[in-house]
Biopython code that builds the backbone (N, CA, C, O; Angstrom):
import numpy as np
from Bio.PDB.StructureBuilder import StructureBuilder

atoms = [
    (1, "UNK", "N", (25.730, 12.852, 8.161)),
    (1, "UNK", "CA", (24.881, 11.711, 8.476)),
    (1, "UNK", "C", (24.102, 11.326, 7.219)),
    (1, "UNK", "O", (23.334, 12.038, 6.572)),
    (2, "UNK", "N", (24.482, 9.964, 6.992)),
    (2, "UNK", "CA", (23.304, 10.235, 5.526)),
    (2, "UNK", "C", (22.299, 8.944, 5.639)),
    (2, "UNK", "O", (22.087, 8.164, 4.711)),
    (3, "UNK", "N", (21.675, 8.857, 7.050)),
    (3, "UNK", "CA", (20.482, 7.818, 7.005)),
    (3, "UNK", "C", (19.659, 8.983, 7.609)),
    (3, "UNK", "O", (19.921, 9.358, 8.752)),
    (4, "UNK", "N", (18.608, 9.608, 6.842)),
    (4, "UNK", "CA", (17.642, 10.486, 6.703)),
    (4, "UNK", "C", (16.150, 10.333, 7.041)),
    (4, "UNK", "O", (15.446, 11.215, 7.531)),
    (5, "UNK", "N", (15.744, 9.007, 6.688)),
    (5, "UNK", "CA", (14.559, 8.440, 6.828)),
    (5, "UNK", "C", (14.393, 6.966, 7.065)),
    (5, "UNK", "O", (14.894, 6.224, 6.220)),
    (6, "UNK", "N", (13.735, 6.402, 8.135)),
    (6, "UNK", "CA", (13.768, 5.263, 8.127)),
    (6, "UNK", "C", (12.067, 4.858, 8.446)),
    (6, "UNK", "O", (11.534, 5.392, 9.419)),
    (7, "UNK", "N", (11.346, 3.989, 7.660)),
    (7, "UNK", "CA", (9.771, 3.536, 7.640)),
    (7, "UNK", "C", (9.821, 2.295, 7.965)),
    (7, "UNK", "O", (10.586, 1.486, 7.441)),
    (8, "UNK", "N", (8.806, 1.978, 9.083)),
    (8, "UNK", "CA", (8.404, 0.688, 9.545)),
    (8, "UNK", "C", (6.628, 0.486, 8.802)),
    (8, "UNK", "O", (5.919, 1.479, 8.634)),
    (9, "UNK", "N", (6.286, -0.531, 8.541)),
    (9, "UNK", "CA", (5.145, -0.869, 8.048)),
    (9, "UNK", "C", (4.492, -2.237, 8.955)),
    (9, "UNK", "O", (3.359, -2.574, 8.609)),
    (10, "UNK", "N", (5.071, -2.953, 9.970)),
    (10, "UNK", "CA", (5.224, -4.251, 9.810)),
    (10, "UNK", "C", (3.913, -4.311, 10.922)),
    (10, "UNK", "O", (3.062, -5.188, 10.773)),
    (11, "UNK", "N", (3.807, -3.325, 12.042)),
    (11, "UNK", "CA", (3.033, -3.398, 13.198)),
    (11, "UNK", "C", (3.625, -2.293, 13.556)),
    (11, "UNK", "O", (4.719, -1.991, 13.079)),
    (12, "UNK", "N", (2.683, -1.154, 14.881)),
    (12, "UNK", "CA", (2.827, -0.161, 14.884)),
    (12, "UNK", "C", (3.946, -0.277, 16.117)),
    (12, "UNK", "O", (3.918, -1.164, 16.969)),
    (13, "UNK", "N", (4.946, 0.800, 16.045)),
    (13, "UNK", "CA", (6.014, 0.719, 17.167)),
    (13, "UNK", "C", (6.235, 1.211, 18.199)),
    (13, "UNK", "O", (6.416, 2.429, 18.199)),
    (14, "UNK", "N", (6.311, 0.440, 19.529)),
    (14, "UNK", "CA", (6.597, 1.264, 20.458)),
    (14, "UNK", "C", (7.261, 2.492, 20.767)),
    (14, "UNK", "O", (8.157, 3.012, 20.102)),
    (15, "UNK", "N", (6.433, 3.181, 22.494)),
    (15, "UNK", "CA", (6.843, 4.296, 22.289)),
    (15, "UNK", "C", (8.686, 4.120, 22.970)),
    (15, "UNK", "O", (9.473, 5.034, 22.725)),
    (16, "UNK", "N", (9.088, 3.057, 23.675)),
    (16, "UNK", "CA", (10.034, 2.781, 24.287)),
    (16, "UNK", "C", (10.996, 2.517, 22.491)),
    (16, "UNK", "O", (12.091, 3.065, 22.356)),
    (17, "UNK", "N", (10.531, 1.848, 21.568)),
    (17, "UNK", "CA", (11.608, 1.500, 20.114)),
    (17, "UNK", "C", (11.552, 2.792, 19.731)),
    (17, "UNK", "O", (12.697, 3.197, 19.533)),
    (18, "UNK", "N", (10.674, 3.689, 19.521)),
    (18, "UNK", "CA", (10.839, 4.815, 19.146)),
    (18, "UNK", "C", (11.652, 5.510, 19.324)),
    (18, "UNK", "O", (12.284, 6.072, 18.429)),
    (19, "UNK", "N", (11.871, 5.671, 20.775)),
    (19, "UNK", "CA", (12.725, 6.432, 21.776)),
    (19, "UNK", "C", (14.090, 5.873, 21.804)),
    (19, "UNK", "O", (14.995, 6.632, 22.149)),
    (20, "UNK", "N", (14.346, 4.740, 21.512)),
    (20, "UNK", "CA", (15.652, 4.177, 21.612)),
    (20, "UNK", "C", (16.042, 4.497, 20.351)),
    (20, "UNK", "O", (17.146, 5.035, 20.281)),
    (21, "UNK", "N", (15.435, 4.314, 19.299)),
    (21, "UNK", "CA", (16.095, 4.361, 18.006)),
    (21, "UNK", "C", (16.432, 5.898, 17.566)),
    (21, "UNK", "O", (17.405, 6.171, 16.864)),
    (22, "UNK", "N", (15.557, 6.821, 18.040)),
    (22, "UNK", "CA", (15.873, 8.333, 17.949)),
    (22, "UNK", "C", (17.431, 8.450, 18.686)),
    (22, "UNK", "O", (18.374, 8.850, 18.004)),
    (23, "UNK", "N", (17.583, 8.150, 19.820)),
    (23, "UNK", "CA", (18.433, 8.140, 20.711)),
    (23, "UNK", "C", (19.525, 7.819, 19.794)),
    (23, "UNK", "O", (20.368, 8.711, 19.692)),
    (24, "UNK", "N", (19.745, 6.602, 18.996)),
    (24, "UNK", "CA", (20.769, 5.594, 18.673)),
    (24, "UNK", "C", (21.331, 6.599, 17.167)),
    (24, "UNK", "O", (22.513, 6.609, 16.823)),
    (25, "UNK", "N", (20.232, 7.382, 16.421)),
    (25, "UNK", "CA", (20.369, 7.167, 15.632)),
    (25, "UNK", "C", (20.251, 8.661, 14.667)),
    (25, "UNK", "O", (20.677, 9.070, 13.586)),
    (26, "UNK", "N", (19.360, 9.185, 15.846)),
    (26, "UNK", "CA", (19.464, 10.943, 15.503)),
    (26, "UNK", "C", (18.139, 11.477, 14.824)),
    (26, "UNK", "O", (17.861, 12.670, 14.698)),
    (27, "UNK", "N", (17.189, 10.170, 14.312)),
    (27, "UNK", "CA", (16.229, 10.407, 13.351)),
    (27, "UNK", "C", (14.802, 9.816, 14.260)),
    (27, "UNK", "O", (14.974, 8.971, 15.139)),
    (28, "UNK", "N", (13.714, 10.234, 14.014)),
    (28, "UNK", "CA", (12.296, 9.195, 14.639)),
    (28, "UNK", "C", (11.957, 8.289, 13.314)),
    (28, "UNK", "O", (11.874, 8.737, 12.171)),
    (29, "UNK", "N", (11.784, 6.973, 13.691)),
    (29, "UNK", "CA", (11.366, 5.985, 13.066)),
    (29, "UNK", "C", (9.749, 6.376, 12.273)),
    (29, "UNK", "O", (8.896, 6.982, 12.922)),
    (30, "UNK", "N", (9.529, 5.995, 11.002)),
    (30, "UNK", "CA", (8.093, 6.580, 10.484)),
    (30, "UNK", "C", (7.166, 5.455, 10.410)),
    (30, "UNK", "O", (7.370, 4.666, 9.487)),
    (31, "UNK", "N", (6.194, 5.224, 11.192)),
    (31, "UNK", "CA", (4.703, 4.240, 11.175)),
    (31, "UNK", "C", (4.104, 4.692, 9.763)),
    (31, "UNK", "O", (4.023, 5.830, 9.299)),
    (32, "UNK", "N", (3.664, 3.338, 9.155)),
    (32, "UNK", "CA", (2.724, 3.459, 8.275)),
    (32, "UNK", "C", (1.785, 1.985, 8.512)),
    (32, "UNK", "O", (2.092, 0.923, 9.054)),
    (33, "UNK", "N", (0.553, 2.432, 7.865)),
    (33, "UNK", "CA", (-0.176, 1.446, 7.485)),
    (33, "UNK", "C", (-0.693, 1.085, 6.434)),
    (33, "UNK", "O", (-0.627, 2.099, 5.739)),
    (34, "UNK", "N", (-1.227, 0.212, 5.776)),
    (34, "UNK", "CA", (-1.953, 0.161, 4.008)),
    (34, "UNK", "C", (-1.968, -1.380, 4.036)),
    (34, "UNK", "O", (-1.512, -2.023, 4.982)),
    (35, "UNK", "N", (-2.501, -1.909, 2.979)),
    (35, "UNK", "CA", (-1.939, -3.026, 2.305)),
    (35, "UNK", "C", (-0.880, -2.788, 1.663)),
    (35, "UNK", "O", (-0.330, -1.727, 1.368)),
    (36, "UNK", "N", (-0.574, -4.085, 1.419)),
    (36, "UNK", "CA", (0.818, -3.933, 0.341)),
    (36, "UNK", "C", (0.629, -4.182, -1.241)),
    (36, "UNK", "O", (1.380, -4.235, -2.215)),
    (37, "UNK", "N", (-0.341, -4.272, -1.075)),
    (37, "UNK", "CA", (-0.842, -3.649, -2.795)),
    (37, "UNK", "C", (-1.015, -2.426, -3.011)),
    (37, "UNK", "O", (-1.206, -2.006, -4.153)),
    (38, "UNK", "N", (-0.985, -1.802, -2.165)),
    (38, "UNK", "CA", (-1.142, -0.295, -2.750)),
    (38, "UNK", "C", (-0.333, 1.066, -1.833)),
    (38, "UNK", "O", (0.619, 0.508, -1.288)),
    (39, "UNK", "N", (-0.312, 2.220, -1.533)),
    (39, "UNK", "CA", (0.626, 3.116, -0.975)),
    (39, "UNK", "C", (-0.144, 2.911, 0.138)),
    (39, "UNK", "O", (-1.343, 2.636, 0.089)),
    (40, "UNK", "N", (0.590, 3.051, 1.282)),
    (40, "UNK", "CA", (0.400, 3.222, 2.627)),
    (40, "UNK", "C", (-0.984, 4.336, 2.604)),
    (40, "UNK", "O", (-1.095, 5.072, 1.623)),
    (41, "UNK", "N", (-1.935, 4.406, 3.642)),
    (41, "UNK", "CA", (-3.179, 4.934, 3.198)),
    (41, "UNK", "C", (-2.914, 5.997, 5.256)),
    (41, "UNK", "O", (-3.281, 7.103, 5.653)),
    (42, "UNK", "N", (-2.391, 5.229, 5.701)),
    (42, "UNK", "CA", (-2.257, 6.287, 7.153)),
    (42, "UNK", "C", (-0.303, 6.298, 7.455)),
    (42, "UNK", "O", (0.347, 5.296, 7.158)),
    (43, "UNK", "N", (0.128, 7.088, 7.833)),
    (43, "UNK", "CA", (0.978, 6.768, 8.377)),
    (43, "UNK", "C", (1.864, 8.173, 9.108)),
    (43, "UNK", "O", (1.164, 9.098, 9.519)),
    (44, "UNK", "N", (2.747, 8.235, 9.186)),
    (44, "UNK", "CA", (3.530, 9.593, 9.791)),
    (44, "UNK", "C", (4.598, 9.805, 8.579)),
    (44, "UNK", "O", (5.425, 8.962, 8.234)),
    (45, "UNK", "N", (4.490, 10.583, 8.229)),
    (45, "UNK", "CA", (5.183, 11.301, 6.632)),
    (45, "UNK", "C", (5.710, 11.983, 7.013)),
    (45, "UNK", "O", (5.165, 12.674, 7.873)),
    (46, "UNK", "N", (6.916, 12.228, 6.703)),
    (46, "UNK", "CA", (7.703, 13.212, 6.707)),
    (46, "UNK", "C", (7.748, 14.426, 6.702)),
    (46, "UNK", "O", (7.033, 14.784, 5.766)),
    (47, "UNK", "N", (8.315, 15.583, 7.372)),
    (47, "UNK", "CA", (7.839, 16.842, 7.300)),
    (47, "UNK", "C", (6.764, 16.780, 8.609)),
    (47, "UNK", "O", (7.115, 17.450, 9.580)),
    (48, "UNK", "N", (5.551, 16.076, 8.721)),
    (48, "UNK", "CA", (4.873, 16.081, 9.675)),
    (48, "UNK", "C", (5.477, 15.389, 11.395)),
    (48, "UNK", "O", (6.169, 14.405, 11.655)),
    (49, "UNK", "N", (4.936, 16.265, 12.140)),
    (49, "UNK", "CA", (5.117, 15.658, 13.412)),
    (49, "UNK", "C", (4.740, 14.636, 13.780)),
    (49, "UNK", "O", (3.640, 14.287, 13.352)),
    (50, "UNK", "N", (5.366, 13.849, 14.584)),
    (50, "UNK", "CA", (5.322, 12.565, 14.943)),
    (50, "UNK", "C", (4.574, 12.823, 16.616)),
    (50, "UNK", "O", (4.934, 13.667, 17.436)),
    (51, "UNK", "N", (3.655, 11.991, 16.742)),
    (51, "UNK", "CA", (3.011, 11.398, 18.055)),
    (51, "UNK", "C", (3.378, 10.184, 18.473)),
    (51, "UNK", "O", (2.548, 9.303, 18.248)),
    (52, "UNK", "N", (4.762, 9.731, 19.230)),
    (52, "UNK", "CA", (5.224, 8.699, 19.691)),
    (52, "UNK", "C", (3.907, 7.697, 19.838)),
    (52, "UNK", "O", (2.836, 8.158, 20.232)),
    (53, "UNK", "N", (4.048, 6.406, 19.522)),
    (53, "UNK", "CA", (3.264, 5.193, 19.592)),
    (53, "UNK", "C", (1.817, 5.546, 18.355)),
    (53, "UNK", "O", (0.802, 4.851, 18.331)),
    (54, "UNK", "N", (1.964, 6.282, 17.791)),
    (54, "UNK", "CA", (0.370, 6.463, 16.593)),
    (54, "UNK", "C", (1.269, 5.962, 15.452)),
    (54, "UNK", "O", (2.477, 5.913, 15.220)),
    (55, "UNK", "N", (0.023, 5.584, 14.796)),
    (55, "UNK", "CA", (0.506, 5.404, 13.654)),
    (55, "UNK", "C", (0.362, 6.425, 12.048)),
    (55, "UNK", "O", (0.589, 6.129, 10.874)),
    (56, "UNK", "N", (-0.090, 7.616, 12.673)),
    (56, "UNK", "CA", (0.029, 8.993, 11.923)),
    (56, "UNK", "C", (-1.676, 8.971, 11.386)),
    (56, "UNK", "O", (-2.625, 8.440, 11.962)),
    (57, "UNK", "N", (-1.671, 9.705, 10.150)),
    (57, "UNK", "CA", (-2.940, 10.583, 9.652)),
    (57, "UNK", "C", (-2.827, 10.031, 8.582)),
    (57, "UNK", "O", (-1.732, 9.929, 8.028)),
    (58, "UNK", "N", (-4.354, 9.389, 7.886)),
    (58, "UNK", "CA", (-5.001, 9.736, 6.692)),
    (58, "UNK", "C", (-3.706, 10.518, 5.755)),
    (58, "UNK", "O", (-2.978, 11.419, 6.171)),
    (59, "UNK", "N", (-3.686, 10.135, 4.932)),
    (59, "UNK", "CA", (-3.427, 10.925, 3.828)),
    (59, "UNK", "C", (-4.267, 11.634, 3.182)),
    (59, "UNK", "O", (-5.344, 11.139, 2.850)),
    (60, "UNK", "N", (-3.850, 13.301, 2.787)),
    (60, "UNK", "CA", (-5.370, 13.809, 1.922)),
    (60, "UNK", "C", (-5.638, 13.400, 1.256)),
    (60, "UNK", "O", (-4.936, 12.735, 0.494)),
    (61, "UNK", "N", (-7.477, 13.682, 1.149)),
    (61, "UNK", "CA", (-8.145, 13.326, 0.026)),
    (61, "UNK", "C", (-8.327, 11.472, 0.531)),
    (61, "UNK", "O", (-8.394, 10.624, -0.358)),
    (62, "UNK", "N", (-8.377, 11.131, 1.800)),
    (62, "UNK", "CA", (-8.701, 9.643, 2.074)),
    (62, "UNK", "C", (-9.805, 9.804, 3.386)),
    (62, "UNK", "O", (-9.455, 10.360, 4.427)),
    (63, "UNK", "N", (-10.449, 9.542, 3.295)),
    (63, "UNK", "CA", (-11.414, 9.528, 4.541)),
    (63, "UNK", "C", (-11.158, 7.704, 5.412)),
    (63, "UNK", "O", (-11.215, 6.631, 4.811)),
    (64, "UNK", "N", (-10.919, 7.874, 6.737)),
    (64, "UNK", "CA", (-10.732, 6.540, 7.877)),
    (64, "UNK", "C", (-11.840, 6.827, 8.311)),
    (64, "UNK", "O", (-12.467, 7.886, 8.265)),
    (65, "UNK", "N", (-12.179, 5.447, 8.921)),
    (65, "UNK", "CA", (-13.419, 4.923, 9.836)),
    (65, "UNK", "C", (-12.796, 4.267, 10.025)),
    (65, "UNK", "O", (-11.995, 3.670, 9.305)),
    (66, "UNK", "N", (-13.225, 4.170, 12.026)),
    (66, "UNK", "CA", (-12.592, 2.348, 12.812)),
    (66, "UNK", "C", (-14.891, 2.247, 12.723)),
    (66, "UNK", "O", (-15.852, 2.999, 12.883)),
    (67, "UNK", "N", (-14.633, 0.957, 12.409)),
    (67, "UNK", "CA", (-15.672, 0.221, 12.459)),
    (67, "UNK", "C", (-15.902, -0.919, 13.287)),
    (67, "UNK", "O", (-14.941, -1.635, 13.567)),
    (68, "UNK", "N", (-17.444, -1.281, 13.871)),
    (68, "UNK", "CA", (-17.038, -2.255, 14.666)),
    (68, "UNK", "C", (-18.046, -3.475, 14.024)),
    (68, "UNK", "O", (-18.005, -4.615, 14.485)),
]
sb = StructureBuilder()
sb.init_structure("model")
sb.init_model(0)
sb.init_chain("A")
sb.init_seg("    ")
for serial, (resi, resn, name, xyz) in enumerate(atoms, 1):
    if name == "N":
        sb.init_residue(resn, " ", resi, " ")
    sb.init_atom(name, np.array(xyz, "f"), 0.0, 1.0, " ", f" {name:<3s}", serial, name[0])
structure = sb.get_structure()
């Protein structure tokens, strides 16, 4: 099999696309978030476990706040 990793950035993905595309495809789809000026700042990285529908963790050494 040589599609290994596949990253969505666009909006975070369902847990139903998730599930279909694992299904289809053998791999879980990876959420990130950031601007696109710079590296993704949260997302689900590789090696780490995935929580269907999140869009993963901080990267170290980054501190998140939701603000209102």
């Amino acid at each position: 099999q040589s599609l290994r990793v596949v990253c969505s950035s666009n909006e975070p993905l369902t847990e139903d696309l998730i599930g279909w595309f694992r299904e289809q495809f053998g791999i879980t789809p990876l959420d990130y978030y950031g601007s696109t000026e710079s590296y993704p700042l949260v997302g689900n990285f590789p090696g780490v476990p995935v929580k269907d529908g999140s869009m993963g963790r901080p990267l170290p050494g980054w501190d998140v706040a939701l603000l209102d």
